[in-house]
C-alpha positions as CSV (number, residue, x, y, z in Angstrom):
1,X,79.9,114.1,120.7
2,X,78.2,116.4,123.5
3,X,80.4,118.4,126.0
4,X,78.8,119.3,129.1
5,X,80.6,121.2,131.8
6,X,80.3,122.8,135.0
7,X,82.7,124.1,138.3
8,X,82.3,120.7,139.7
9,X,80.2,118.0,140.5
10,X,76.6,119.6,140.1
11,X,76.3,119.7,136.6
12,X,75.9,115.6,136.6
13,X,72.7,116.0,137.2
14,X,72.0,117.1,134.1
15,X,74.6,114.7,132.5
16,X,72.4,111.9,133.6
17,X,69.5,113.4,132.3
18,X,70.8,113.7,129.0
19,X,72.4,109.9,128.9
20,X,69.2,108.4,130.0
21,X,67.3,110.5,127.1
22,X,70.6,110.0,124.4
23,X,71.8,106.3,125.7
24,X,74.1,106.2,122.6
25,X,75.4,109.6,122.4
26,X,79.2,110.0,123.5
27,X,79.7,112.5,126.2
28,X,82.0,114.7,127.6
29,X,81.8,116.6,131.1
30,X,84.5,118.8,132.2
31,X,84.5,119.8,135.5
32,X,86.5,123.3,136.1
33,X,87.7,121.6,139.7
34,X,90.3,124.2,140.2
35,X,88.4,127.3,139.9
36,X,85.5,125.9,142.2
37,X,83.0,126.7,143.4
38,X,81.7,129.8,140.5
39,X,79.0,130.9,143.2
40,X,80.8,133.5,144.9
41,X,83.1,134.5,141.3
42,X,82.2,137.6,139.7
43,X,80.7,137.7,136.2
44,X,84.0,138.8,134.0
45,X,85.9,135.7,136.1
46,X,83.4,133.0,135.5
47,X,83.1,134.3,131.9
48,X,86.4,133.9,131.2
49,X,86.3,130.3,132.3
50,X,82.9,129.7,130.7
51,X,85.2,130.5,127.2
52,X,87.7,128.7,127.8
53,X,86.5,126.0,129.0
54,X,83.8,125.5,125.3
55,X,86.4,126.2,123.5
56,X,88.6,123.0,125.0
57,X,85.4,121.0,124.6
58,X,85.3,122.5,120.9
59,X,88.8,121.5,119.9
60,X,88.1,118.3,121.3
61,X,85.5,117.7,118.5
62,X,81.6,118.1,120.6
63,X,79.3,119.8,118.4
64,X,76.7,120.5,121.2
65,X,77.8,122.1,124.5
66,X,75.8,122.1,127.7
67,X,76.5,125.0,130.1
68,X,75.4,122.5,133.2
69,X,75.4,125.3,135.8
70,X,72.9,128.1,136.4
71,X,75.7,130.5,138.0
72,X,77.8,129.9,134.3
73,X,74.7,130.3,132.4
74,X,73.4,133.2,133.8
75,X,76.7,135.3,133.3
76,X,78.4,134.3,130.3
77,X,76.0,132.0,128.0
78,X,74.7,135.1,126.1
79,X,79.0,135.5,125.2
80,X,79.8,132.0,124.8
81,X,76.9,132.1,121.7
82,X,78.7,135.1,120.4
83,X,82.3,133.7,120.4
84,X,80.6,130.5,118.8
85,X,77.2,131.6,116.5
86,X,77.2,128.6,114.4
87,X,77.4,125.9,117.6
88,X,74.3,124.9,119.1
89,X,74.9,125.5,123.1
90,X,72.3,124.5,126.3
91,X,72.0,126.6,129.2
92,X,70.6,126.0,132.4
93,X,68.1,128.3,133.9
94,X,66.1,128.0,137.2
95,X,62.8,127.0,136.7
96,X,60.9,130.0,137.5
97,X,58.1,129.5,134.3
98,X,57.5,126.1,134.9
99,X,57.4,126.6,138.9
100,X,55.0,129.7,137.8
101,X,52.5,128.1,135.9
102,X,52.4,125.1,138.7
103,X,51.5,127.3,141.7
104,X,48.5,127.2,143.5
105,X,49.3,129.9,146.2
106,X,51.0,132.2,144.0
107,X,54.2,131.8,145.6
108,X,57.1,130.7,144.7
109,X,60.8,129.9,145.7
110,X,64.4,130.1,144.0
111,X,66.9,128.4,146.3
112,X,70.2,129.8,144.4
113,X,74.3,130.3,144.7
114,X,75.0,134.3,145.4
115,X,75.9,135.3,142.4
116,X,72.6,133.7,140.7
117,X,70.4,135.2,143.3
118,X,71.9,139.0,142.6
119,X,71.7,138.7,139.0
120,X,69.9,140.6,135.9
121,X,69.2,136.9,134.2
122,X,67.5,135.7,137.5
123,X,65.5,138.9,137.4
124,X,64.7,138.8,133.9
125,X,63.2,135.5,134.5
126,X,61.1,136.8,136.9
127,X,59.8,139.6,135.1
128,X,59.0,137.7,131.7
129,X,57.9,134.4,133.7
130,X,56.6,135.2,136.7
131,X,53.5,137.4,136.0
132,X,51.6,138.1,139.6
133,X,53.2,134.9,141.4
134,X,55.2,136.4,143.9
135,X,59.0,135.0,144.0
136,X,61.0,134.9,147.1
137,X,65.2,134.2,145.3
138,X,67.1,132.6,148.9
139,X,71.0,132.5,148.6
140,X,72.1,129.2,149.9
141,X,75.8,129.8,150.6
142,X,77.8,127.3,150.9
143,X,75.3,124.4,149.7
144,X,77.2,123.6,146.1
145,X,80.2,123.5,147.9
146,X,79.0,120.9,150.7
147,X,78.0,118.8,147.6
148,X,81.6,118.9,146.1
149,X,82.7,117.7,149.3
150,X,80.2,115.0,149.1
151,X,79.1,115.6,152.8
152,X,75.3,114.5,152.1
153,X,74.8,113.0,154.7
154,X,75.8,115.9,157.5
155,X,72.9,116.0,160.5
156,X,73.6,119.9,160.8
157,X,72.3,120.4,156.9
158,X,69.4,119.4,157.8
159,X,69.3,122.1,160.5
160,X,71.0,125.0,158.2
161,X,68.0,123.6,155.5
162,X,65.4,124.4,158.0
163,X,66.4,127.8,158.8
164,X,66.5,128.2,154.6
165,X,63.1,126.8,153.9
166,X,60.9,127.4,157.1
167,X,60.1,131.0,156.7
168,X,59.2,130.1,152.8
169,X,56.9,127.7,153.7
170,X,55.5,129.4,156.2
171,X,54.8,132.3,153.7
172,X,52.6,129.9,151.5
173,X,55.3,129.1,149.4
174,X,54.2,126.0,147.3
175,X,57.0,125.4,144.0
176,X,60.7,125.9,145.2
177,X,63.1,126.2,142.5
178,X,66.2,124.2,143.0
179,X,68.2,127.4,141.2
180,X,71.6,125.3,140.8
181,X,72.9,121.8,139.6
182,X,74.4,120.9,142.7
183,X,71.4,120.7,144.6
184,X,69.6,118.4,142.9
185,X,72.2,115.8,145.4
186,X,70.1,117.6,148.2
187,X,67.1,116.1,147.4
188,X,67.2,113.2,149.9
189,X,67.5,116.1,153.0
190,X,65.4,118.6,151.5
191,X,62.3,116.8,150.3
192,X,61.6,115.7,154.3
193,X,61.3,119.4,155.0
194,X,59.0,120.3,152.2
195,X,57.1,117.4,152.2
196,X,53.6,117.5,151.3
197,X,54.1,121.4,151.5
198,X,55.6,122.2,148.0
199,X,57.0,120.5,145.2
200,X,60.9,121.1,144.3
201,X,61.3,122.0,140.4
202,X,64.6,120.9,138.6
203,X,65.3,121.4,135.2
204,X,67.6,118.6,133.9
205,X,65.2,116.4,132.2
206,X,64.1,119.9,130.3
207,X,67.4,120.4,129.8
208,X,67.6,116.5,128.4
209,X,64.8,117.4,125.9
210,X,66.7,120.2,124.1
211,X,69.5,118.4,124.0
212,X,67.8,115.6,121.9
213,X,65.9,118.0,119.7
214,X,69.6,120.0,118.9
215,X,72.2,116.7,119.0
216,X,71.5,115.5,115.0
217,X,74.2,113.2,114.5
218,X,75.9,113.8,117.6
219,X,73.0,111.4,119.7
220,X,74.2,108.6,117.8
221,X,77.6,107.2,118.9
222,X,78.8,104.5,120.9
223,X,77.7,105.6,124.6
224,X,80.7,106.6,126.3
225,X,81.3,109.3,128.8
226,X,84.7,110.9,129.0
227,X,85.6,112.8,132.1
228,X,87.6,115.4,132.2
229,X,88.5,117.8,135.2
230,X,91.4,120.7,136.1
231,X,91.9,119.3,139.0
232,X,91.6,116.2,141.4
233,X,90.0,114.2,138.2
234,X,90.3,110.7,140.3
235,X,87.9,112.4,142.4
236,X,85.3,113.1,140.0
237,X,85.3,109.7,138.9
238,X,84.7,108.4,142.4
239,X,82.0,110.7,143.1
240,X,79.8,108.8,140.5
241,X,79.4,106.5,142.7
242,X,78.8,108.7,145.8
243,X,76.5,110.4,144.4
244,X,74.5,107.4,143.5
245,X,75.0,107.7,139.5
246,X,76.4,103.9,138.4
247,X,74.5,104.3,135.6
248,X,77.0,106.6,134.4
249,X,80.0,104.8,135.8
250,X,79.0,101.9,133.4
251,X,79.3,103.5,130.4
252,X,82.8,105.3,131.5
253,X,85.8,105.1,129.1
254,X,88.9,105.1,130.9
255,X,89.9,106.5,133.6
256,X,89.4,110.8,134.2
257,X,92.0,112.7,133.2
258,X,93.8,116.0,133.9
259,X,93.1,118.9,132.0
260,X,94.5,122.4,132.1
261,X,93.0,124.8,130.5
């Protein structure tokens, strides 16, 4: 069994990702509803909840975990591998070496929560991946929290998106990195803007790919995908559909439940 977790509903980007490349793996995705959104947390909080959280999905009997959230990964995957060495665990990292070895211009882009843009992970990444491109990090405040609200759809993003992605482009900007889960939803509002401009790098079918080279016996079970949340879990379950993923809903077994952890 594979856990996969993050604050909300981003991290089902990558969940897809992972069921279309494991279709008979049995899944797990725990979304920490009641401490969302982890974007504006400090590093000790969303550690704490990046603990307990693997260690639920431990107990629960996954032998691969997926940290689906670049804000979690960046602050407390390094501690979650410490509290569990012998567990094989995925992070999620913005793009910056694949988005790096793509550009043209030399410039590149990480859309990204607060906390991600002002951390010593993103900025590690830069350093060891970047080389001479030049990276612009833009905090997006606001924009994982407009997905968990499921308000894709709002004329006025499309505004607030301008304003965000304008002045990049406009430097030369040619791979933006979309530096969290939850905006892979964006897609539909941002591609317009960029259009033939620059290319938008996501890293959930990467993520996919180490997920099948670490699952072993854990890709082969019978399909299904338990969801779990620590609050509101009838709303998780409807935002499969929402959010366009009835592949997903398909292979759901039961209903989402509570948890509290």
């Amino acid at each position: 069994m594979i856990g996969v977790f993050d604050s909300g509903l981003g991290g089902l980007s990558v969940l897809a990702a992972i069921a279309r490349a494991l279709p008979r793996a049995d899944l797990v995705y725990l979304a920490d509803t009641a401490h969302l959104p982890y974007g504006d947390k400090d590093d000790g909080y969303i550690r704490q909840r990046v603990l307990t959280i693997g260690r639920h999905l431990v107990e629960q009997g996954c032998g691969l975990i997926v940290v689906a959230c670049n804000t979690a990964t960046v602050a407390a995957v390094a501690a979650f591998r410490e509290s569990f060495p012998d567990l094989p665990v995925v992070g999620v990292e913005p793009g910056v070496k694949p988005a790096a070895q793509r550009s043209r211009s030399g410039r590149i882009a990480v859309l990204a929560t607060e906390s991600t843009a002002r951390s010593e992970r993103l900025a590690q990444l830069i350093r060891q991946h970047a080389g001479s491109v030049q990276v612009d990090v833009e905090p997006c405040p606001g924009w994982a929290t407009r997905v968990e609200a499921l308000a894709l759809d709002d004329p006025d993003f499309a505004g607030e998106a301008h304003r965000h992605l304008s002045p990049l482009l406009a430097a030369g900007v040619d791979q933006i990195v979309l530096g969290c889960t939850h905006y892979a939803f964006l897609c539909p509002v941002l591609e317009p803007i960029v259009a033939d401009r620059a290319a938008l790098v996501d890293v959930a079918d990467a993520v996919a790919r180490q997920c099948v080279r670490l699952a072993g016996a854990d890709a082969y079970g019978q399909g299904r995908l338990t969801l779990l949340a620590t609050a509101r879990p009838e709303r998780l379950q409807a935002a499969l559909p929402a959010l366009g993923l009835h592949a997903l809903t398909a292979h759901l077994h039961g209903a989402a439940r509570l948890v509290i952890t």
